[in-house]
N, C-alpha and C positions, 0 to 999 in steps of 0.2 A: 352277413352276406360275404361270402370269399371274392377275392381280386375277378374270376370270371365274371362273378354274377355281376362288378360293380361298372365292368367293360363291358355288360350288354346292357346295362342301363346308361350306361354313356351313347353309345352309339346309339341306339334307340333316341333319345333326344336329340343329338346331331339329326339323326334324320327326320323326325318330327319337326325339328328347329328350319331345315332348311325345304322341307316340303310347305310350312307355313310361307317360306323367302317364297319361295315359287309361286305359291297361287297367289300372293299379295303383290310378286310383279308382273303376274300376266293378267291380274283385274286388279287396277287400281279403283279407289272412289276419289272421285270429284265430284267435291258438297258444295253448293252454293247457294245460298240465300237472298233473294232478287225482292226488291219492293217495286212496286209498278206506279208512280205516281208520275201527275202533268209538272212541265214546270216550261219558263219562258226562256227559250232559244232563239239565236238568231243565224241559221245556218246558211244564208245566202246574204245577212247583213239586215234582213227583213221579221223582224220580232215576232213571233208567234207561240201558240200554245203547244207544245207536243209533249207525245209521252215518252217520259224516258225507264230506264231500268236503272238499281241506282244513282238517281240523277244523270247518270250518262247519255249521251245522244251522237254517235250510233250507241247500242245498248254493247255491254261488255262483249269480250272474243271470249272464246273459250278454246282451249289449248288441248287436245286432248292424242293420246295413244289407243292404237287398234285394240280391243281390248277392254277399255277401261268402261266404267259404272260411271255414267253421269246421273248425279241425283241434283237434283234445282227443287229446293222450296220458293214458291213463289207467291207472292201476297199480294192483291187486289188491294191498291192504296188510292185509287179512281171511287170518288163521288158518286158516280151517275153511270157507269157504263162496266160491263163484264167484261173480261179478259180471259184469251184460251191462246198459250204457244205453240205453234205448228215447229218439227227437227223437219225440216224440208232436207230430204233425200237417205234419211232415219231409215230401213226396212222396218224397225221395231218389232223383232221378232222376239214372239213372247209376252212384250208390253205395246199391244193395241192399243192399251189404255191412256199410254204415256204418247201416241201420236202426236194429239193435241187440234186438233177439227173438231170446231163447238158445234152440235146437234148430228156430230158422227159416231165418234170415238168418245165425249165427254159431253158431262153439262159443262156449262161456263162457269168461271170463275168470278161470282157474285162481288161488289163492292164490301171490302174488310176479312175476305175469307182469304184461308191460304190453301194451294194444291201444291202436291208433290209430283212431278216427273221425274222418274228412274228408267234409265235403259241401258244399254250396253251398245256402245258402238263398233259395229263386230269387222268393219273394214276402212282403211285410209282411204280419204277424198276431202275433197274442200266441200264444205256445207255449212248452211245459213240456218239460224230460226228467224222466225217472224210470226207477228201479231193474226190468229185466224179466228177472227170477229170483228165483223162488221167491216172497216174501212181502215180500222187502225194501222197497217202497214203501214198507210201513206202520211201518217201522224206521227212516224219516225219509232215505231217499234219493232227494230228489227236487229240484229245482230251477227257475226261469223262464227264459224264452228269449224276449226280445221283440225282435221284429225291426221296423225302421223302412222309409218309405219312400225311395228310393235318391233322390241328388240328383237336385233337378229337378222330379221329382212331387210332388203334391198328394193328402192325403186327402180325402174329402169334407164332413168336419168340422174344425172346429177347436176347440184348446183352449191354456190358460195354463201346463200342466204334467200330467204324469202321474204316479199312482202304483201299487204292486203291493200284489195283495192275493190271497194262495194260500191257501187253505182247505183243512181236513184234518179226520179224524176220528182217536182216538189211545187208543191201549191201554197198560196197565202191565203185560200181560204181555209176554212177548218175541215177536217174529216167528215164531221156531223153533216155541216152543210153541203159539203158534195153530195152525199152519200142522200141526203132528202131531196137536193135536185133529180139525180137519176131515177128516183121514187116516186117522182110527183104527175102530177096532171096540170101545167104543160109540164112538159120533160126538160130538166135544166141542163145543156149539158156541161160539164166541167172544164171544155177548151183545154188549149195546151197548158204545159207547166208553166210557170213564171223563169225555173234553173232547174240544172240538173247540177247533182252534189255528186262529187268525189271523194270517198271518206268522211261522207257529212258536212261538205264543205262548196259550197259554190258562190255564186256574185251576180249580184240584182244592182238594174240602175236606180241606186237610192232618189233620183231626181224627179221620178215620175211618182213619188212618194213623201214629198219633206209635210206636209202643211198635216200626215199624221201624228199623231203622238204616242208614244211608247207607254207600255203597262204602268212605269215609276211616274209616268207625266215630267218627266227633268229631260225631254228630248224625244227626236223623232224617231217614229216608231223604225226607219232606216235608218243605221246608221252605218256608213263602210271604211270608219277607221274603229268598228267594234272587233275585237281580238279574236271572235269567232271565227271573221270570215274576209279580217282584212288581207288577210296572207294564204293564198290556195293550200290546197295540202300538199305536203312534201314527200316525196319520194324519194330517198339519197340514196346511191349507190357508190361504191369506189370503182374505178377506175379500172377494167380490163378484168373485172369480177362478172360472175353469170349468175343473175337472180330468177328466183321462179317468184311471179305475179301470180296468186291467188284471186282472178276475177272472178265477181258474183253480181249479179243484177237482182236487186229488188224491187224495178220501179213496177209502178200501178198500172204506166196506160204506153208509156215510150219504148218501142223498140231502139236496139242503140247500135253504133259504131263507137269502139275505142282503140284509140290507137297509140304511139309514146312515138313525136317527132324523130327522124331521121335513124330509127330503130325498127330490124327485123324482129319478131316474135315467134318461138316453134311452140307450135300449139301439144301438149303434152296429155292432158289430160280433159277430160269432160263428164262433167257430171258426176264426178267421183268414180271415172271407169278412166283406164289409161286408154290411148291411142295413137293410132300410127303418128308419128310428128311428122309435122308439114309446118312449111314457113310461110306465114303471113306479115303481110305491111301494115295490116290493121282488123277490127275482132270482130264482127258481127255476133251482136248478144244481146238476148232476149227475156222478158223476165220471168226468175225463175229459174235461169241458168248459172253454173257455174262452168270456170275454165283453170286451168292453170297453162300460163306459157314461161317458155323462159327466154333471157331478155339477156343480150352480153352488153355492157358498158363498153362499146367499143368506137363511140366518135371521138371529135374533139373533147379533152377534158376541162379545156380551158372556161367552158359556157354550160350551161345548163338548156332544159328540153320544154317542151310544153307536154304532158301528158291532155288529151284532149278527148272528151266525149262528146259524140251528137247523133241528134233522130234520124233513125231509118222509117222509111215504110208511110211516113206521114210529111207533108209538108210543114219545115222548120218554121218555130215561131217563139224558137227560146234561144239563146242564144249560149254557142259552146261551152261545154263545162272544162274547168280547168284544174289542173292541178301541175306541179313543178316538179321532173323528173332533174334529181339535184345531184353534178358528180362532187364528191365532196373531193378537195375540203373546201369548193367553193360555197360563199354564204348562202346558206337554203332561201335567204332576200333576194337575190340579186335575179330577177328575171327574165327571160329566152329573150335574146333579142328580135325575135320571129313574132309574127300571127298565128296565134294559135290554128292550126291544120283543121280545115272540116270534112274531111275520109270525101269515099264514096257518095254518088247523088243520091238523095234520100228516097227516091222513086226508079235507082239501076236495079230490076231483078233480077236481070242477067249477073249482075254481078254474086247478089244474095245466091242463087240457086247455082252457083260456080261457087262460092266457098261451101256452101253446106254437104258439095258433094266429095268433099277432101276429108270429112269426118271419117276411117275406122277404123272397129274395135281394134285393138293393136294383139296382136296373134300372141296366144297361149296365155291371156287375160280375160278370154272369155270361152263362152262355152255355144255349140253353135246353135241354131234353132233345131226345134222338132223338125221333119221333113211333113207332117201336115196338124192342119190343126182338130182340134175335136165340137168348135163351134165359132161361128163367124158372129159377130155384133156390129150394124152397121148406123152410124149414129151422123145426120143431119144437123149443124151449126145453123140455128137462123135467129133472126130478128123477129120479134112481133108485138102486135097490137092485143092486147087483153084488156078486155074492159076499160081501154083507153088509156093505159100506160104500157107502156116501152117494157118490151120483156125479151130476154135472149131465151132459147130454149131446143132441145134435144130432142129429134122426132116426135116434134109438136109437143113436147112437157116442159115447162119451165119449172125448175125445181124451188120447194119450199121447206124451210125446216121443218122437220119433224116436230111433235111435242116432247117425245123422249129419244135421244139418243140413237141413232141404229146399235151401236154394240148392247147398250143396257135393253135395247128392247130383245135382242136375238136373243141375248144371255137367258131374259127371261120370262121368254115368248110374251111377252105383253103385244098382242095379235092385233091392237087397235093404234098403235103409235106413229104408224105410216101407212102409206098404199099397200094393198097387199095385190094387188091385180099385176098383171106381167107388164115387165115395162119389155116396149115396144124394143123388136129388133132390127127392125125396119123404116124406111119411111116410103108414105104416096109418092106417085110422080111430083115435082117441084123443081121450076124454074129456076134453075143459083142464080142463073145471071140476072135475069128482070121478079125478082121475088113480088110476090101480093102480098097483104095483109092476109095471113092463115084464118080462119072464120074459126079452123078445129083446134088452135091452139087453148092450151088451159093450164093450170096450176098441179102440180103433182110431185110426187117422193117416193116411187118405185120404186126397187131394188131389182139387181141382177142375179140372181143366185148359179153361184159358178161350182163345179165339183173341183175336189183339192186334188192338186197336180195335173187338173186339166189345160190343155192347150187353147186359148181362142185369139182369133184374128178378131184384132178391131180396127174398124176403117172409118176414118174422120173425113168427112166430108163440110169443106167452108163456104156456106153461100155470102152471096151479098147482104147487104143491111137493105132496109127500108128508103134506097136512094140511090139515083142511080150511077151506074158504074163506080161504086163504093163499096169496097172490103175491108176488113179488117185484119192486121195478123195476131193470131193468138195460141202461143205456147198452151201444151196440155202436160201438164203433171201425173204422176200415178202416185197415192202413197202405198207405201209400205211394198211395192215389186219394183222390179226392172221391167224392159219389154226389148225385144229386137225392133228396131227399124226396117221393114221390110222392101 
């Protein structure tokens, strides 16, 4: 081979060599290998059973870039109960499979079997996975997912460092047991949380608890000098530095207020879509939500803060969650010398329906609506009586798992696995304010069949419950779209 031909073999591999650099930085893989087993925690200082993911509780963060392949092998290391993880705000385009909604997108994940989740996370935001079977959420199976932007890009903010802050509501009975109360004939209901945790962390009056006894039997099943929960979580920031707070809510059943004493917060982000920043005193957040705001270290440095969560929308009966908003280099011990702050009254709507209108999309991050739609879907929230247990349900359907799957049965037409009859687009006349007992309410698993890149308007309508002048608030999820807020 002469000197040319040995120069185009050279350069040929340079560029072979650096088209490999390329696709391997703009899709990374991130492999992780997860065991899902129970173990005993005590995240408010009150011992109990929860599941963790590598023994962790909260379950790991996962760190990731716009961009990259998340692959998670995960193994069913539960006894008695299946396991399915929901990427709450994932699109999973391409991998329906890898959503993670047991008797939607998958079977579950049987006791000793392992599945794989592969997807691509194709845009920066702050996102969450969590437990979607059964009740487990609230049994501390849930975890952060923040995703950054890919090299090269720019967010439209900046800041000195970020930190995470997942919010929860938390019960000392077990998962199992709530979960057979709401099931039952009478209807048990679950009452308020006992704490609400900040970063897995909150504080129960051990006192109205000593005479029980812990799993080891060497002490009380409370204890509040255990290392879990004797010290809130910490927050540290320096001095005259602007952090971005990663907020996420996970909780089961609490609407929340959070806020960081004597600290403005610019709200930046939602739901993994930016928006116009507006400055808040404190966060109205719902679960299910995520937020990013940013926060300047700008009071005295000499003291430290209360970071503080409590119930919206319901009457308080857990008492504030806390954590220590820390300027270092004072000792992350040393505590506010304040009352932890309880925001807004739990029942100002005024106030609620005054921040929610400060939400948007922040110009040339989004794209705008159609100008109409091509099918409207109008879907009734109520309460009802079936056969004498407590059923919520959707223009009179209360939804049941399927036997198979919806994707494995679409995939392959297995034509008996669900309803096949139209589900209702509609609802009868019905009262929200003074509801009845519906006679026409019943059990079902319809489907919507929607055409691809069609438009539709859906309009959520929240009646009362089963009592009177009693509502509920409840966030609504979409997997795998976006939606406009109209």
């Amino acid at each position: 081979m002469n000197r040319r031909g040995y120069a185009l073999c050279f350069w040929s591999l340079l560029a072979l060599l650096v088209a490999v650099s390329i696709c391997t930085e703009a899709a990374r893989i991130r492999h992780y290998r997860w065991n899902v087993r129970y173990a005993y925690k005590s995240p408010d200082c009150y011992e109990k059973l929860v599941i963790t993911i590598n023994g962790e509780f909260p379950a790991p963060t996962i760190l990731a870039q716009e961009g990259d392949l998340i692959y998670v092998e995960l193994t069913n290391h539960l006894p008695t109960e299946n396991v399915a993880i929901h990427w709450h705000g994932i699109r999973q385009i391409g991998t329906p499979w890898s959503d993670g909604a047991e008797a939607i997108t998958q079977c579950p994940i049987v006791p000793g079997e392992t599945f794989v989740y592969k997807f691509t996370v194709d845009r920066p935001g702050t996102y969450f996975y969590h437990a979607h079977y059964g009740m487990q959420r609230s049994a501390g199976l849930y975890g952060s997912l923040h995703v950054a932007v890919a090299d090269g890009k720019q967010e439209p903010f900046s800041y000195d460092g970020e930190l995470s802050v997942v919010l929860n509501d938390w019960w000392h009975k077990s998962h199992e047991e709530q979960a057979h109360g709401l099931s039952s004939i009478p209807f048990v209901w679950v009452k308020e949380p006992e704490s609400l945790l900040i970063e897995g962390r909150g504080r129960y009056n051990c006192s109205l608890v000593q005479s029980l006894s812990n799993s080891a039997g060497d002490g009380s099943v409370c204890n509040s000098t255990n290392p879990q929960c004797s010290i809130p979580h910490i927050l540290t920031v320096k001095p005259g530095k602007t952090y971005r707070l990663r907020i996420t809510s996970v909780a089961s059943l609490s609407s929340f207020n959070f806020l960081i004493e004597g600290h403005n917060m610019t709200v930046v982000e939602a739901d993994a879509h930016y928006v116009e920043p507006f400055v808040v005193q404190n966060l109205n957040i719902y679960s299910g939500e995520t937020y990013s705001v940013l926060i300047k270290a700008d009071q005295d440095p000499s003291r430290n803060y209360w970071a503080a969560l409590n119930v919206r929308g319901r009457k308080p009966n857990t008492p504030t969650g806390r954590a220590i908003f820390n300027y270092n280099p004072n000792p992350s011990s040393m505590l506010p010398p304040s009352t932890p702050p309880t925001g807004p009254l739990w029942n100002d709507t005024s106030y609620t329906i005054n921040q929610a209108k400060l939400y948007k999309a922040r110009a040339g991050y989004v794209a705008p609506p159609p100008l109409q739609s091509t099918r409207r879907i109008i879907l009734l929230n109520t309460q009802n009586k079936i056969n004498g247990y407590f059923r919520w349900a959707l223009n009179n359907i209360s939804f049941v798992a399927p036997y198979t799957p919806y994707l494995i049965a679409l995939k392959y037409n297995l034509t008996k696995s669900f309803d096949r009859f139209q589900a209702p687009e509609n609802y009868t006349p019905y009262d929200i304010f003074s509801p009845q007992i519906n006679q026409n309410a019943t059990y079902g698993n319809p489907i919507y069949n929607l055409q691809f890149n069609s438009t539709v308007d859906v309009i959520l309508q929240n009646a009362n419950m089963l009592a009177a002048n009693t509502s509920e608030i409840h966030p609504w999820h979409l997997h795998g779209h976006d939606f406009w807020v109209l």
